[in-house]
N, C-alpha and C positions, 0 to 999 in steps of 0.2 A: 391521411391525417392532415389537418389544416396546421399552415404555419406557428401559428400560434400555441400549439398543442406540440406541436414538434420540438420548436426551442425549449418551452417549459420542461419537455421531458430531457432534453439533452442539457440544462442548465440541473437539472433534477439529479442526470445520474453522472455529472463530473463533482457536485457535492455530495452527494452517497460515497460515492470514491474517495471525494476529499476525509469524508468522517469515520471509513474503517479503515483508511487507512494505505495508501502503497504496496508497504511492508509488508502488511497482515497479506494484502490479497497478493502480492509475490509470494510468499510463505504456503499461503493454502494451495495456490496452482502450481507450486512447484511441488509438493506435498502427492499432488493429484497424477501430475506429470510423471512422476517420480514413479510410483507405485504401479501406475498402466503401465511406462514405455522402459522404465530402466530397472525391473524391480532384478533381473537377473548380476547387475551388477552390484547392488544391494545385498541380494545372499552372497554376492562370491566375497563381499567385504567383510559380512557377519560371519560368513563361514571362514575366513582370514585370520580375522580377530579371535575365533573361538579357536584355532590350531595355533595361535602366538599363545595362549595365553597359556594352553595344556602344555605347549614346547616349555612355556617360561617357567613353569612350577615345576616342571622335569626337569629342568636346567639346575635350578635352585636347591633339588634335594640333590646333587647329584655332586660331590665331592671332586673341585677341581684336582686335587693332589693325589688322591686314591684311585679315581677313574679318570684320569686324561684325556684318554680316546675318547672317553664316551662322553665325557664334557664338552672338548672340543666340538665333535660330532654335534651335538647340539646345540653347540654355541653357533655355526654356521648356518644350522639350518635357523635358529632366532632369526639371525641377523638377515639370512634370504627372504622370511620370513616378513621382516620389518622394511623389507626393499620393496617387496612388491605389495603391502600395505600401502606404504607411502606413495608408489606407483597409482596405486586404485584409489588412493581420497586425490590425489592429483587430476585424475581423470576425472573423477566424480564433481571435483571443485571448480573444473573446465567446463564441463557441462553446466552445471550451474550458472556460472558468471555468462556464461551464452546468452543461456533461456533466460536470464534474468533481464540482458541485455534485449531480447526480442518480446519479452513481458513488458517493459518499461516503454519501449517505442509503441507496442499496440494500444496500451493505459496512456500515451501521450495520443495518439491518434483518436482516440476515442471519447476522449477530452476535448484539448487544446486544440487540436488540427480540425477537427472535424465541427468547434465552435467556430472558428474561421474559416472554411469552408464554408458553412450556413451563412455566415454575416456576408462573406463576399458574394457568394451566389445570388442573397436576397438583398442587396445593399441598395437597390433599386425598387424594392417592392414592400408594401405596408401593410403593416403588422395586422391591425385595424387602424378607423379613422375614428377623430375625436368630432364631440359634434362639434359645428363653427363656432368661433368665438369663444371657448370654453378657457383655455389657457390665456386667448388675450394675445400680447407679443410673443409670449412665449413660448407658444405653438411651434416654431422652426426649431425648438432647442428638440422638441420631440421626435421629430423626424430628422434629425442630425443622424448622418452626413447626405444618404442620396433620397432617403424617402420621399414621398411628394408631400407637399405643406398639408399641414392640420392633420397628417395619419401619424400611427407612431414607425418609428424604423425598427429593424432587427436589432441595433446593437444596442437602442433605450431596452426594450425588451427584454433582451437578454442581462442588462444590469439591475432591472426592474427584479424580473423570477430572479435572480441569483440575490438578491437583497432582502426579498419574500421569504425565501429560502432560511435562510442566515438566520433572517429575524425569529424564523419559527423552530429552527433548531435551537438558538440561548431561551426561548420559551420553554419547550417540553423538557432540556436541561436541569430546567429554575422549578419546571413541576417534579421529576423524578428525582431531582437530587438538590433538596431542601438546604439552603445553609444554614451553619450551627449559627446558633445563637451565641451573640459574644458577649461574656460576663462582663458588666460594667460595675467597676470599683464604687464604694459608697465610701465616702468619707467618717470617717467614726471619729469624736470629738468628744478624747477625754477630757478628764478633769484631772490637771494637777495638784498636788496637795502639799 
């Protein structure tokens, strides 16, 4: 793929990124993650919660002063019960902050890093060239910093497609999501009598 094609596409897909969102896409890969690689700690939670909650309504009909033992009895198992719940959203919440942690570094990579990467790599090399004379003095501001005079450089380029971009995102916004019309007050001008 020629340069040109390559920036646009990587200028393309850290704002696709920027507009659904970090969050969203941590949420759905964790989502994904979650249900391939960890689904067995998942039932042993759902199955945790379903025995707390059968112990808890057993506990409940279960008269402290009539039945001691067997309240007691139950009251430890709850509370074992709630120890190793608390155990397992611990671990699971550990897990999480992990992957979220090595989620966040690869959506930076994939971004940030790797738009820097491309500008330093190509910091020397032109984008295309303008024809001569077309800009005038201006020309050197295009190939700012290493490009050679009259071509454009990577990092105009890359501010170019990222401002394409933008522009055409508040476009299709302004097409799909109309704004309301604002009632404008009319002066009504009675007569007093």
């Amino acid at each position: 793929m020629s340069l040109i094609f390559t920036i646009f596409a990587l200028v393309f897909l850290t704002e696709l990124i920027s507009w659904i969102g970090k969050t969203v896409l941590l949420e759905f890969a964790w989502d994904l993650y979650s249900r391939l690689f960890m689904n067995a700690s998942y039932t042993r939670q759902r199955q945790l919660k379903a025995e707390l909650l059968t112990a808890k309504k057993e506990l409940l009909q279960t008269s402290a002063q009539d039945q001691f033992a067997k309240w007691a009895k139950l009251r430890r198992g709850v509370d074992k019960g709630l120890a190793e719940l608390e155990k397992q959203n611990g671990e699971l919440a550990s897990s999480k902050t992990a992957f979220s942690l090595k989620f966040n570094t690869l959506m930076w990579v994939l971004t940030t890093g790797l738009s820097f990467f491309v500008g330093w790599w190509y910091r020397k090399a032109a984008v295309f060239y303008l024809p001569p004379g077309w800009l005038g003095p201006l020309a050197w501001w295009m190939a700012f910093p290493f490009a050679p005079k009259g071509s454009v450089s990577v990092g105009v380029w890359q501010m170019a497609c990222r401002r394409v971009i933008k522009v055409g995102e508040r476009t299709v916004k302004n097409i799909l999501v109309p704004s309301e019309p604002v009632p404008v007050e009319m002066e009504s001008k009675s007569k007093s009598s």
